[in-house]
N, C-alpha and C positions, 0 to 999 in steps of 0.2 A: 035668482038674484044676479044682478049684472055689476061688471066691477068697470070700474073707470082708472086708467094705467098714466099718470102722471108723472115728467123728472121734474127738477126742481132741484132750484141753489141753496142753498146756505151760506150767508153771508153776515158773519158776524164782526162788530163794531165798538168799541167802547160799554162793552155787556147787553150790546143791542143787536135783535138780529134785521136787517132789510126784512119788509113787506110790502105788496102792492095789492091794492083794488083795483078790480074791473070797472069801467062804466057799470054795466048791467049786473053789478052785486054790491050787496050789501056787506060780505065779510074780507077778510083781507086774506090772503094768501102768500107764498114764496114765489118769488119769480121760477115762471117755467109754465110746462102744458106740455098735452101729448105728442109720443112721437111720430114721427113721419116714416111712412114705409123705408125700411132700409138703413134708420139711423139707430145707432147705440143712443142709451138712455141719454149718457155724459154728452152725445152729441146735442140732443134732444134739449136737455137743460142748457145747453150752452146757444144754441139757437133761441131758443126764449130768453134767455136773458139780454141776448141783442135786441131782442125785437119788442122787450117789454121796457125794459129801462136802460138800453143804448150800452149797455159794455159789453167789450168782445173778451170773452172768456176761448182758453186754451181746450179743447175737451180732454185731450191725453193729459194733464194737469188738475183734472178734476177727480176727487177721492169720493168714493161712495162712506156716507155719515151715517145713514139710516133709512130704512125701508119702512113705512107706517102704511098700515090699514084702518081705516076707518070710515063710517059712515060719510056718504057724498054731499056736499052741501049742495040744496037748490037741484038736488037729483030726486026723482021718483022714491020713495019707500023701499027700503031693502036694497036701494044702490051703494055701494063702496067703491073709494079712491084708493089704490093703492101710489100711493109718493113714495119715490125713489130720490131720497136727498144725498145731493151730493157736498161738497165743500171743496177746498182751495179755488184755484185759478188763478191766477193775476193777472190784476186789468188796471186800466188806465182809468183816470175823470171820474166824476160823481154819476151816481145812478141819476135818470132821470126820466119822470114817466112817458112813458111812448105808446104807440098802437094802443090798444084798448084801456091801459091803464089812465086811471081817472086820478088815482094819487100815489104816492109811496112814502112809509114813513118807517121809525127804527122802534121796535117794540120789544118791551121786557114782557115778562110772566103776566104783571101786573095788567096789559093788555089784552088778556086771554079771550075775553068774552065778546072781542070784536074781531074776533080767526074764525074761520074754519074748524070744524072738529080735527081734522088730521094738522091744521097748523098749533091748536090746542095739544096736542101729543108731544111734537116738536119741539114746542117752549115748553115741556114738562122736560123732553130730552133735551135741552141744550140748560138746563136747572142743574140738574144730574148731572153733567159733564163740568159742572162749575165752567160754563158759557154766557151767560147770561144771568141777570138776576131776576 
């Protein structure tokens, strides 16, 4: 079984959390993607989140929220993503889709079934934390 090691932001809003699709997918996801030889996670998410929807995030400012394992979407059988979400940062300007992203929009629980399975976990956890509705 092969695991897939993503960071990834958490960015919550008015009981909404940020989400982006790719061009080439179908589900939606948190901002972020793998890291680069050499970077900490917090760098890693903070890097993707410039290069996905244009804001520059702090990495030393950024808090680790939750660690989820789950089945990979659009990965071979028996692949998993392990997401390393983090939260804070403060940034400037609205998000706005960039490089690969195709859209980005703000989603409740109620959106569940157009995530990801590990973004599926998330909005159960940001439920829990009375984050989100």
């Amino acid at each position: 079984m092969s695991q897939v090691i993503a960071a990834a932001w958490v960015c919550v809003r008015d009981r909404r959390v940020l989400v982006v699709r790719a061009t080439d997918s179908d589900a939606f996801y948190l901002p972020g993607g793998k890291p680069e030889p050499g970077e900490t996670y917090a760098e890693a998410a903070a890097r993707e989140v410039k290069e996905e929807v244009g804001l520059v995030l702090d990495a030393a400012s950024l808090r680790l929220f939750r660690d989820i394992v789950a089945p990979a979407h659009n990965r071979p059988p028996g692949t998993t993503v392990r997401l390393i979400c983090f939260t804070g940062g403060t940034h400037d300007g609205e998000p706005r889709p960039d490089a690969e992203i195709a859209e980005l929009d703000w989603f409740t629980s109620a959106d569940s079934a157009r995530c990801a399975p590990a973004i599926r976990v998330l909005l159960d956890e940001l439920v829990a934390a009375a984050l989100i509705d």
